[in-house]
N, C-alpha and C positions, 0 to 999 in steps of 0.2 A: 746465161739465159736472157734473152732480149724481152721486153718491156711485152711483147705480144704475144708470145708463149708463156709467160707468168700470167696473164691476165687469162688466157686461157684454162690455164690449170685448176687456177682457184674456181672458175665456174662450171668446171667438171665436178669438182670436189663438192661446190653446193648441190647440184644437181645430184649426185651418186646417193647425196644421205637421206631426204625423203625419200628416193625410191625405195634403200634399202630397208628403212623403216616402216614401208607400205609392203613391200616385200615378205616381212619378219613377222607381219599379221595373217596374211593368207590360211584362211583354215578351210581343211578338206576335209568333207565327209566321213565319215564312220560306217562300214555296210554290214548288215548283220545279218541271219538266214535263222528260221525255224530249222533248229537242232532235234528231231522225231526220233524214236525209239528205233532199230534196226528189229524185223517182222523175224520169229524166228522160220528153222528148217519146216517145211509141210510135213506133215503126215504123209502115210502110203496112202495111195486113194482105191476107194474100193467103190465098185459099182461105177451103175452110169451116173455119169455127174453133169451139171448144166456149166454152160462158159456164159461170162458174161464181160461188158468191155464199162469202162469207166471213163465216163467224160469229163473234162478239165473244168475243176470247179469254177463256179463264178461267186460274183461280191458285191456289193456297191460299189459306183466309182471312186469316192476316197477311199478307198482301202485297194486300189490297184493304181496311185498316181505314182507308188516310189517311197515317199517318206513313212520311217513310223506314225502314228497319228493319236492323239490325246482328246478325250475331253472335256472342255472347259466345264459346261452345259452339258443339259441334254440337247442344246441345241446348237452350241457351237464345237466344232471342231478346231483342232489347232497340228499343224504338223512342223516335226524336230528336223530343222531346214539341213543339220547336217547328221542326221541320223537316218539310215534307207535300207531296206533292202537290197540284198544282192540277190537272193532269189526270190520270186514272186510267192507269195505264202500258199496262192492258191495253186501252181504248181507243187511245192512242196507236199501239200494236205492231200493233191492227188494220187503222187507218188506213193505215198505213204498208205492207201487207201488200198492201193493198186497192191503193194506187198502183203500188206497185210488179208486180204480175201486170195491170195497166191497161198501163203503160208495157213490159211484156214483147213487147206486139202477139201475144203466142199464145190470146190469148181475144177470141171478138165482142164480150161482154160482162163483164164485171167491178164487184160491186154487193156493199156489207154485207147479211147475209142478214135477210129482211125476213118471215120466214114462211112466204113462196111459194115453193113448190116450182115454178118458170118457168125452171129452168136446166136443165144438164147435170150440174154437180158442187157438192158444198158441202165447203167446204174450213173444220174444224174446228183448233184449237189452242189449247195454254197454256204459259200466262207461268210454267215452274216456277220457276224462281229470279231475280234482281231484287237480288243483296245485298251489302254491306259485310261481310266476313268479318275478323275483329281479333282469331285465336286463332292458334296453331302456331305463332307468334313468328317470321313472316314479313313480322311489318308490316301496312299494312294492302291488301288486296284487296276487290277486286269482283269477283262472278260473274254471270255472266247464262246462262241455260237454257232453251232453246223446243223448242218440240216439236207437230208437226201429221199430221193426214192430210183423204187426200180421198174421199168418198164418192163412186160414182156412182148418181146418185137412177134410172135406170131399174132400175140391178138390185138395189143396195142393196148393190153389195157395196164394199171399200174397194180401191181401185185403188193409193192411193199413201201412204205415210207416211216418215216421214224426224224429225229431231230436229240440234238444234246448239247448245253449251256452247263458254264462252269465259269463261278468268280474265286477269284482270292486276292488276298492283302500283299502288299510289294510291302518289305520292313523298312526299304533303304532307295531311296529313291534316285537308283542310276542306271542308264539305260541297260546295260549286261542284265541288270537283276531283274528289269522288266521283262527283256528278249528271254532269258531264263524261265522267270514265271509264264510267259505265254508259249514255249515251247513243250512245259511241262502241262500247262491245261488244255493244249491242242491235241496232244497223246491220248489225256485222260477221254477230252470229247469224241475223238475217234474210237476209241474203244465202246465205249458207250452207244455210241450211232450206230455202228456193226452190232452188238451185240445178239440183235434180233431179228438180223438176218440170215434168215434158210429160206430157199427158193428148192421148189420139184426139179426132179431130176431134166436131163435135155429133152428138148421139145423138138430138135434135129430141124433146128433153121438150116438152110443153106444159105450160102453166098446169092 
C-alpha cells in the first residue's frame, strides 16, 4: 500500500468515529394517543328520536402544537421535546363523544359535523385542559377539563350546556403513567359532561 492510500485510510478512520458517535446519540421521539373506553352496543330505539352532529373539539393553542405539555407555573408551560401525540386528543375526545351518544340509543342519528345543517342539534366543545401540573409541591398531577353545549339548529338558540374537571396524583413519574392517568380522567370527564344530556325528540330539520 503506497504512502497515499495509507494516509488516506487513517483520515477516513478519524472522520468515521465522531460521526459514529453523533450518530449513536440521535433520539427520536416517543408518540402516545388518548387510550378512551370502547362505547358499548345501543340499545333498541323506540320512538321518535332527535339526530344530532358533533363538532371537532377545540383547545388552546398549546395543547394542539404536538408535544405533551407540563406545568411549571401557573404561568409557565414547558413541553416533552421528545414526547407527542400521534393522535390529536381533541380528535380522539371527539370521537369518543360521537360513540358514545351513538350507544346512548337517545339519538336516530349521531354523525361528526360535516357542514350540513341535516340535523336537529349540533353539539359543540373544548378540550380546556389536557396537563401534567409539577408545581404546589404536591407531586406530580394531571388534570383534565371539558366543557360543551348544544345548539338547536331550528331556533338557533342553546338548549343545553354543561362542563366536567377531574385531577389525580401520578405515583411515578413517567410519561406511560401520565398518558395512562390522562386517558383514564378524560373517560371519567366525558361521562360526566354527557350525563345530563336529554334533548326533545326531532324537530324534522331538513337538509
Amino acid at each position: 500500500m503506497n504512502k497515499y492510500w495509507r494516509t488516506f485510510l487513517v483520515t477516513a478512520v478519524m472522520i468515521s468515529v465522531p460521526l459514529t458517535g453523533c450518530m449513536s446519540k440521535i433520539k427520536y421521539p416517543t408518540f402516545y394517543t388518548l387510550n378512551l373506553a370502547p362505547a358499548p352496543d345501543p340499545p333498541p330505539r323506540n320512538g321518535a328520536l332527535a339526530s344530532i352532529a358533533v363538532r371537532e373539539f377545540q383547545a388552546p393553542a398549546y395543547l394542539r402544537e404536538g408535544p405533551i405539555v407540563y406545568l411549571v407555573s401557573p404561568e409557565e408551560i414547558g413541553f416533552y421535546e421528545y414526547h407527542r401525540w400521534a393522535v390529536d386528543p381533541r380528535q380522539a375526545i371527539t370521537s369518543s363523544i360521537v360513540e358514545r351518544l351513538r350507544a346512548s340509543g337517545n339519538f336516530a342519528l349521531v354523525k361528526t359535523y360535516d357542514g350540513r345543517n341535516d340535523v336537529d342539534y349540533i353539539l359543540t366543545g373544548r378540550l380546556d385542559k389536557l396537563d401534567e401540573v409539577d408545581y404546589e409541591g404536591s407531586g406530580v398531577r394531571v388534570e383534565v377539563a371539558l366543557s360543551a353545549q348544544v345548539i338547536d339548529l331550528r331556533s338557533g338558540k342553546t338548549v343545553w350546556t354543561n362542563s366536567a374537571s377531574n385531577t389525580a396524583k401520578v405515583e411515578e413519574r413517567k410519561l406511560s403513567g401520565i398518558v395512562t392517568q390522562m386517558s383514564s380522567l378524560t373517560d371519567h370527564s366525558i361521562e360526566e359532561l354527557l350525563k345530563s344530556l336529554a334533548l326533545p325528540p326531532s324537530t324534522t330539520v331538513k337538509p
